[in-house]
N, C-alpha and C positions, 0 to 999 in steps of 0.2 A: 306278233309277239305281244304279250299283256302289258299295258304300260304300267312301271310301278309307280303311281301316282298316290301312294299308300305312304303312309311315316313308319319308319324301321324302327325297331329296337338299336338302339345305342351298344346293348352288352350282347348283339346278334353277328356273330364272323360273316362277312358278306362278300367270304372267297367263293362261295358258290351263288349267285343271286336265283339260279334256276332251282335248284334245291329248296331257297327257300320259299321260294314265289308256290314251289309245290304243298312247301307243307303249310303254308297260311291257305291257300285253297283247300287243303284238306281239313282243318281245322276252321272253315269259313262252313263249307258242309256239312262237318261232324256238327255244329254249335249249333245252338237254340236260333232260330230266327221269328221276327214280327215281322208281317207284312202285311201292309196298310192302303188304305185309297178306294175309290170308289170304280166298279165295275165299268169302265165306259168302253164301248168298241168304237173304234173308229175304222172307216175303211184305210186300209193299207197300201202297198204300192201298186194292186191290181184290186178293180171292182170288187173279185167275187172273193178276198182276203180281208180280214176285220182284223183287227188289234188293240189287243189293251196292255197298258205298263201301268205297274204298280209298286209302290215303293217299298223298298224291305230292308231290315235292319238287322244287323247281328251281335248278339248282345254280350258276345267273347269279343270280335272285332269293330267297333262300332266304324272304323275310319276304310273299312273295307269298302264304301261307295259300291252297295248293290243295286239292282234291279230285274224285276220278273218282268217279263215280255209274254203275252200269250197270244198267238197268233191261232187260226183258221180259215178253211175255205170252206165257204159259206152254201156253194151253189152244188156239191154233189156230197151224195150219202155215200158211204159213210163219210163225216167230215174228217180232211185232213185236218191235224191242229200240233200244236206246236208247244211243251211250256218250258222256257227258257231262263236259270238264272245267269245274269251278267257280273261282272266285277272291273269294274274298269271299261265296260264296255265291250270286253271278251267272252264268250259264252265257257264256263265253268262246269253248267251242269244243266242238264238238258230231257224232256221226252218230247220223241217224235211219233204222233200217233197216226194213221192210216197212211203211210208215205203213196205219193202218187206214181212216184218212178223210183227202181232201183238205183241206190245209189253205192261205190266201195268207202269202206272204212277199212285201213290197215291194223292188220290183228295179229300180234304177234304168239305165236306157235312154236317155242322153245329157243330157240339158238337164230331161225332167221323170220322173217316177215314175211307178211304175204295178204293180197286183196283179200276182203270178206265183203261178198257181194249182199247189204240188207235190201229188203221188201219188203219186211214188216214193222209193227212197231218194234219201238226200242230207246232206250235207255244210255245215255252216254254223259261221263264226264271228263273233265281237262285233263290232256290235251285233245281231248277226242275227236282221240282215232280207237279206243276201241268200244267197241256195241254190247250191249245184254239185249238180245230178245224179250219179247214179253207176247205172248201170242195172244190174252187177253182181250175180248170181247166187250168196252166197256162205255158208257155214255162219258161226254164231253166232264161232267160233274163230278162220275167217279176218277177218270181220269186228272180232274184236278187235284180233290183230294190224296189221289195213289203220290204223286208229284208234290203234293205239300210235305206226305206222310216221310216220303223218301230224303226228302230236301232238310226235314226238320223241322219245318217252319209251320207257323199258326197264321191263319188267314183272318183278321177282326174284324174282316166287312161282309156286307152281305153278296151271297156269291149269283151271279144273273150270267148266263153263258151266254154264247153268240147265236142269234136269230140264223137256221137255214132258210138260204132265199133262195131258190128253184130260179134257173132264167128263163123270163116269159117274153112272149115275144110282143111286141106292142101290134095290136089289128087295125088298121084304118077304119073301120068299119061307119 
């Protein structure tokens, strides 16, 4: 559950906190965002994965505590990669692009639920569980920007994507 670590309006009824946790996410996405910081990858919690976080501001909620996470797997084409806004540490709004293994997201289908098995890239925001495809064929760069464009948000630094490193084998020779 998203922690509300956010200051409430005082003149806001907070007989539903899940209502409104939804509609300040959706008003956190709709709104203008800056996001700032310098390009660095660093490896991740596996070699062939890199990541950068970058800090980002919303200029309707400033006390919203965001952050963009961009993840990649570095060692096979296409790269998988990942651009993530957080709110508290939750992911809110999300692309996954080349996925490596199918994963289910629940998608609801009028009256009851049901697995939707993804593969491809795709597009999801909180509570996400459900998916938008995007069959799109795109480099890591377009991919950022499709993700800034979606998100709202202006990037002010200069954008430097993650190096592929092919694994080589070390020769004794």
């Amino acid at each position: 559950m998203l922690s509300h670590a956010f200051i409430l309006p005082s003149s806001l009824d907070m007989s539903d906190p899940e209502h409104y946790l939804l509609q300040k996410i959706d008003n956190v996405i709709a709104s203008r965002k800056i996001v700032s910081g310098r390009m660095i990858w660093s490896y991740g919690s596996r070699i062939d994965y890199v990541r950068c976080d970058l800090r980002c501001i919303c200029e309707d909620v400033p006390d919203a505590n965001l952050k963009i996470t961009l993840t990649s797997q570095t060692s096979i084409l296409p790269m998988k990669s990942s651009f993530t806004i957080s709110m508290g540490g939750q992911r809110i709004f999300s692309l996954d692009t080349n996925p490596r293994r199918s994963h289910s997201n629940n998608k609801t289908l009028g009256s009851f639920s049901k697995k939707h098995v993804v593969n491809i890239t795709h597009w999801t925001r909180y509570p996400c569980t459900n998916v938008v495809e995007d069959v799109r064929k795109l480099t890591h760069r377009a991919w950022f920007d499709a993700f800034l464009m979606k998100a709202n948000a202006e990037f002010n630094g200069t954008y430097r994507g993650p190096r592929f490193k092919p694994e080589q084998w070390e020769l004794g020779l």
